[in-house]
N, C-alpha and C positions, 0 to 999 in steps of 0.2 A: 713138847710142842711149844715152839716159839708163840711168845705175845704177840708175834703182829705177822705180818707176809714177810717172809723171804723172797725178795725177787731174784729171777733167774733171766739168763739172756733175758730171752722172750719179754718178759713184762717189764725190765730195767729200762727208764728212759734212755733215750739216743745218747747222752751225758757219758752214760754208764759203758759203751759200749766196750771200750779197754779194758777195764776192769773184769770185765768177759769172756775176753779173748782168748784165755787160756781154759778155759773148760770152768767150773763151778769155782766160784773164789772162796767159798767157806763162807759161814752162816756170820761174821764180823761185817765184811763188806758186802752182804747179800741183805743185811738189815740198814747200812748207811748208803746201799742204792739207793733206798726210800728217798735220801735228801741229796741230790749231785751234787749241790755245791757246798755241802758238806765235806762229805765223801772225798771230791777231788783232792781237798786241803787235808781232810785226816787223813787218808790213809796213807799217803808218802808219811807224813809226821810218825806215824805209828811204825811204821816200815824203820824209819832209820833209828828212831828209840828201841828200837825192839831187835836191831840189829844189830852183828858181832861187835863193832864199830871199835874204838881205840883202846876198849878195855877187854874184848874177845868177849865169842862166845861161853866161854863158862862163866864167868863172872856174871854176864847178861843174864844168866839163867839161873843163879844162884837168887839173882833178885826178881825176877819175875817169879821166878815158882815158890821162894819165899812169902814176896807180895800175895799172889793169889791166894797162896794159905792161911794167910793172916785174914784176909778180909771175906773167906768161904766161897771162892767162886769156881764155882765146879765145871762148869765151862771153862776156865783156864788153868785150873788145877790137870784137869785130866791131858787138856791138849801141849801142854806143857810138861807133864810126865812126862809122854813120849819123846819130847826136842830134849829134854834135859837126859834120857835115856841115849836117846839117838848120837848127841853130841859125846858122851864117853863118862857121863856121872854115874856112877855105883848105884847098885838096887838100895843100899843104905844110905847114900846121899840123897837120892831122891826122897826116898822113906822119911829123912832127918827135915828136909825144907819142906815137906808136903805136912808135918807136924805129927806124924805116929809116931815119933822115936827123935829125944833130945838131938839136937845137931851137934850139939859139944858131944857127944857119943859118934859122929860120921865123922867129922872132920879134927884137922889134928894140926894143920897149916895156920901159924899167927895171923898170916893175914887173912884167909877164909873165915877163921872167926872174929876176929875185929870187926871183917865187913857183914857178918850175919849180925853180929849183935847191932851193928849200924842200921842194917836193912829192917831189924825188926822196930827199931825205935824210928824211924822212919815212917816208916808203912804203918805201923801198930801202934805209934805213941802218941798222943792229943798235943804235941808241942814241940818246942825247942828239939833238938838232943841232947843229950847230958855229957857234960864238958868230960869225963873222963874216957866216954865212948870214944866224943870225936878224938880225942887225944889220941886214945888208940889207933883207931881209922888211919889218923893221919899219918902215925907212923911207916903206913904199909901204902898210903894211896897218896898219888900227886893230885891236887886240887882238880885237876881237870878232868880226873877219874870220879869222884866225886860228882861231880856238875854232871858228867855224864849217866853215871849210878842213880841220880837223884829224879834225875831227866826219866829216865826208865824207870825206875818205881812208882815216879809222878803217873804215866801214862798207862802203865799196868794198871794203876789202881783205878785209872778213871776206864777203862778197859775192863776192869773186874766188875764195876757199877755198870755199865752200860750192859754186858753179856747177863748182870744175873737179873736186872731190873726186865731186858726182853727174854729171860729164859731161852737164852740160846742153846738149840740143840747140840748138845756131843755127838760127832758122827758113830755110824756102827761100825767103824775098823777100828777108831781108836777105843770105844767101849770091850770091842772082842779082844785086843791089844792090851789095854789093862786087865783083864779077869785073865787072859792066861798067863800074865804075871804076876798075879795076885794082889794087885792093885783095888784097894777101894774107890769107887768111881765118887762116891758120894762123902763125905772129910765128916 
């Protein structure tokens, strides 16, 4: 049970009413209905960080579901299974960025590990990153890839504090979607 209301249509201010339009927006923008003029400015920002954008969608999802692993948020751990499923990642890729099973045991691509060891000192490290990471990194990503990468992990994470600070609900499709793939919902 969410820490606070969920607003739906109905109780969303007038503000809110696009954000509606398509049928339930999910328990993310159904808790920043609370503030409209929030709301307005996040969720395009969160929409285009979170999207395929010049570095595609695997990449994009390599570091969100990394991120969400690192900092325990089971609200975007789980809903993020599914897109990293959905988009074409292995039940062991997944497995490897959700943190049950090393990723240098999933992956085997120089750059996919460059960029996980990057994402974990990123998302997981108290600082700087460490000059031989970026070194690596760099060899495999253009700076602009980077900025974009960094940009998405940034927002993840403030995404991973927001969803687990209001305990945001996991739907029941995608709860009943990870147990019958044997997914732990909870990390």
């Amino acid at each position: 049970m969410a820490q606070i209301e969920l607003l739906d249509q109905v109780a969303a201010p007038l503000l809110m009413e696009g954000v509606f339009a398509g049928g339930d927006p999910g328990p993310i923008a159904a808790a920043l209905a609370q503030v409209p003029e929030v709301a307005r400015v996040a969720l395009p920002n969160i929409g285009a960080s979170l999207g395929a954008g010049s570095t595609g969608a695997r990449l994009k999802e390599l570091a969100v579901l990394r991120t969400s692993a690192l900092l325990s948020c089971r609200y975007c751990v789980a809903a993020h299974t599914t897109v990293a499923l959905d988009i074409g990642l292995s039940d062991a890729e997944v497995r490897a960025l959700r943190g049950e099973t090393p990723w240098v045991d999933a992956y085997d691509d120089p750059a996919e590990l460059a960029l996980l060891a990057w994402i974990d000192e990123v998302a997981g490290g108290r600082g700087a990153v460490a000059a031989d990471i970026t070194a690596d990194v760099k060899e495999h990503f253009e700076d602009y890839e980077l900025v974009e990468l960094a940009n998405t992990i940034g927002v993840t994470m403030m995404l991973n504090r927001f969803c687990t600070a209001l305990d945001l609900p996991v739907s029941d499709e995608t709860l009943a979607r990870l147990s019958a793939e044997s997914f732990k919902v909870d990390l």
